[in-house]
Residue frames as qw, qx, qy, qz and C-alpha x, y, z in Angstrom:
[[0.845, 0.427, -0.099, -0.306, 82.72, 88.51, 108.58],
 [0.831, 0.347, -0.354, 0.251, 85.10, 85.29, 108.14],
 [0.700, -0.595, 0.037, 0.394, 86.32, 86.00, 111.66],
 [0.397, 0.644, 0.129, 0.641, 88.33, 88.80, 109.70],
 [0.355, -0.722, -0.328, 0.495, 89.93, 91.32, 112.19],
 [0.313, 0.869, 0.116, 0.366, 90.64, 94.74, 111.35],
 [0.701, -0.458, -0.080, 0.541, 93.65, 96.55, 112.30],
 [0.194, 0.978, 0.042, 0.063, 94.18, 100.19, 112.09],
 [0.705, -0.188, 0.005, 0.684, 98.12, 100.65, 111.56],
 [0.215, -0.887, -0.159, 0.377, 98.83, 104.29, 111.99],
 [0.410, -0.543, 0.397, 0.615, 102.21, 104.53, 110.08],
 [0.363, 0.186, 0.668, 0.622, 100.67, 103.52, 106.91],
 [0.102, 0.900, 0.397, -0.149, 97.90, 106.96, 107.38],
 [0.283, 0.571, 0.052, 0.769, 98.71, 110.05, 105.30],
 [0.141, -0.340, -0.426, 0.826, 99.40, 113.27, 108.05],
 [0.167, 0.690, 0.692, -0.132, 96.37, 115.25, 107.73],
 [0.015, 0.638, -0.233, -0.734, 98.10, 118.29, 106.42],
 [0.333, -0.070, 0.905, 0.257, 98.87, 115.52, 103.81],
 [0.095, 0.465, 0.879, 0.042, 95.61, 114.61, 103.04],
 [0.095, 0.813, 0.440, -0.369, 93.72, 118.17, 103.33],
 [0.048, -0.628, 0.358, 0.690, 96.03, 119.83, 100.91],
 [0.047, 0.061, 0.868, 0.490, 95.61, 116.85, 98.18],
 [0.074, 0.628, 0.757, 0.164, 91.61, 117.04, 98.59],
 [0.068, -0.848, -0.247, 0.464, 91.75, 121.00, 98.61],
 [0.530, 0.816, 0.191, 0.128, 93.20, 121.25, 95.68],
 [0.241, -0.868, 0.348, 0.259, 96.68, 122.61, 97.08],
 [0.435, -0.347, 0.814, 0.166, 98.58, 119.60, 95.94],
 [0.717, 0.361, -0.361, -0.475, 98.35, 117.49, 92.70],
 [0.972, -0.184, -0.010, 0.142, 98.61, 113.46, 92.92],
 [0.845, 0.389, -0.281, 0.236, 101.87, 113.75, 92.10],
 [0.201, 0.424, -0.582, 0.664, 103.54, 115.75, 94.63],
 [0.688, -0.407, 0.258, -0.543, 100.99, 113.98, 97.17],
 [0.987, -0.101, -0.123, 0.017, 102.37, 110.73, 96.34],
 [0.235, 0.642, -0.434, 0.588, 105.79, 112.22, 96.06],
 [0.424, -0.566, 0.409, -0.576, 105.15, 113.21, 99.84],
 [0.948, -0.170, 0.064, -0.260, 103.25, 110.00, 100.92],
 [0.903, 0.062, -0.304, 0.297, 106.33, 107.77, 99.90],
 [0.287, 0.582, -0.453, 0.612, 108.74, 110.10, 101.67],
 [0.541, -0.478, 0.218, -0.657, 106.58, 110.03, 104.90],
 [0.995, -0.087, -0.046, -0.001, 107.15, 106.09, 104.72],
 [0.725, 0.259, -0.415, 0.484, 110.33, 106.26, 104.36],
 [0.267, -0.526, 0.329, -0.738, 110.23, 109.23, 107.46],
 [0.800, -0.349, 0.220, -0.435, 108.47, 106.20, 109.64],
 [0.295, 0.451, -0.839, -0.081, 110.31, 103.63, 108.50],
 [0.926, -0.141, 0.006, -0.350, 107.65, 101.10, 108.30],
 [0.715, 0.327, -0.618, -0.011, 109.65, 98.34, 106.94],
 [0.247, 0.143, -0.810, 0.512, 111.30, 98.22, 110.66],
 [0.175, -0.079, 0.566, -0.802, 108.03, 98.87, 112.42],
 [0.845, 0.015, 0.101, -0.525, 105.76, 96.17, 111.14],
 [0.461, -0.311, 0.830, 0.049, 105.97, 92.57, 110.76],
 [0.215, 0.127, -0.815, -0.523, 105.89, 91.17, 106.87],
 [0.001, -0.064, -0.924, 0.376, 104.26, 88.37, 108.52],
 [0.353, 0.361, 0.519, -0.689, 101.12, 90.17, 109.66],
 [0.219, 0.517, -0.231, -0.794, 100.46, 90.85, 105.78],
 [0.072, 0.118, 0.969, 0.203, 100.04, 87.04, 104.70],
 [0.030, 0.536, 0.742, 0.401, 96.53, 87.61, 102.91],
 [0.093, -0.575, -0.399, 0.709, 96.05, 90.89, 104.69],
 [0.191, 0.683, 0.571, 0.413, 93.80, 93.32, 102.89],
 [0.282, 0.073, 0.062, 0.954, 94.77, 97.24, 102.35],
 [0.177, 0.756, 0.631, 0.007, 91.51, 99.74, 102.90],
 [0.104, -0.051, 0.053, 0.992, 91.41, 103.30, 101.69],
 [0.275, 0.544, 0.651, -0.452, 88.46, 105.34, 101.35],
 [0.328, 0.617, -0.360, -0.618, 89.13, 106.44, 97.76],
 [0.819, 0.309, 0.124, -0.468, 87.07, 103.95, 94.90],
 [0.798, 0.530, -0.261, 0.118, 89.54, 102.98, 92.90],
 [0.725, -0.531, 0.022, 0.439, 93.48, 102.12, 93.54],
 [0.629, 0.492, 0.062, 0.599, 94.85, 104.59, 90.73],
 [0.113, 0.539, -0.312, 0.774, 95.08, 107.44, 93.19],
 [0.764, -0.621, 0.046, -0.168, 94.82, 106.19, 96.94],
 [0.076, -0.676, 0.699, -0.222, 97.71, 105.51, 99.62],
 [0.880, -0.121, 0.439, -0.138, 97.03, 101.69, 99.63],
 [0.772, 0.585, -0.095, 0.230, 98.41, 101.38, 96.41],
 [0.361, 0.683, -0.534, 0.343, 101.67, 103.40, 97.51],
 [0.403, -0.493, 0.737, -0.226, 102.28, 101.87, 100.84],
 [0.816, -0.096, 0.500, 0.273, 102.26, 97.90, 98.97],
 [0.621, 0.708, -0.217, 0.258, 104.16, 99.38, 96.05],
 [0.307, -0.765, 0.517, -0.231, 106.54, 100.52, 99.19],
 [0.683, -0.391, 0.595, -0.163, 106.55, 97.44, 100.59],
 [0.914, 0.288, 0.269, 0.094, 106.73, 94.90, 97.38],
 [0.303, 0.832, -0.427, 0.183, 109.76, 97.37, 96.60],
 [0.051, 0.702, -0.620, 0.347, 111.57, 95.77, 99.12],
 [0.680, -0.190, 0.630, -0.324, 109.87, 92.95, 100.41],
 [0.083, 0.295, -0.847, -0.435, 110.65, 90.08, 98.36],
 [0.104, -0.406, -0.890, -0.178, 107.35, 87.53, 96.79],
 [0.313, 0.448, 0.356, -0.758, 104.48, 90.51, 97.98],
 [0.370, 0.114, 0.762, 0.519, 101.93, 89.97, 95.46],
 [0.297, 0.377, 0.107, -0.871, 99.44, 92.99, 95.07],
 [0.079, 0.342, 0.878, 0.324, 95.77, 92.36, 93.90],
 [0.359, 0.054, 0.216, -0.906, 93.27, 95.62, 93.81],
 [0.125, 0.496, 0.816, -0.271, 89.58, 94.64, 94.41]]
């Protein structure tokens, strides 16, 4: 659609322990987001993508809303540190 490519970027995926503990009930958001930002900072995106790519670039997650999904924290991450980032949830 709109010649729109799609690009699957690995570093910004929760580890699947990650993920299977927060939807089992092991974990509560908080100490899953807790994790989630640590795990960015553990990959150190910031050096292993290019701003650039991100110019109108569009975040998916597979959770409805952005009040609890990792799209939200990875461009909070990034608008932490990336100067002008302007974050719009759909």
């Amino acid at each position: 659609i709109h010649n729109i490519t799609y690009e699957y970027k690995m570093e910004f995926a929760p580890t699947k322990e990650l993920l299977n503990g927060y939807q089992n009930k092991v974990i509560d958001w908080l100490e899953y987001e807790k994790q989630y930002n640590q795990i960015l900072v553990n990959r150190d995106i910031l050096k292993n993508i290019s701003i650039m790519e991100f110019e109108n670039a569009v975040l998916l997650c597979s959770e409805p809303t952005a009040k609890q999904c990792h799209r939200r924290l990875a461009v909070e991450y990034i608008a932490k540190y990336v100067e002008n980032v302007k974050i719009k949830h759909l």
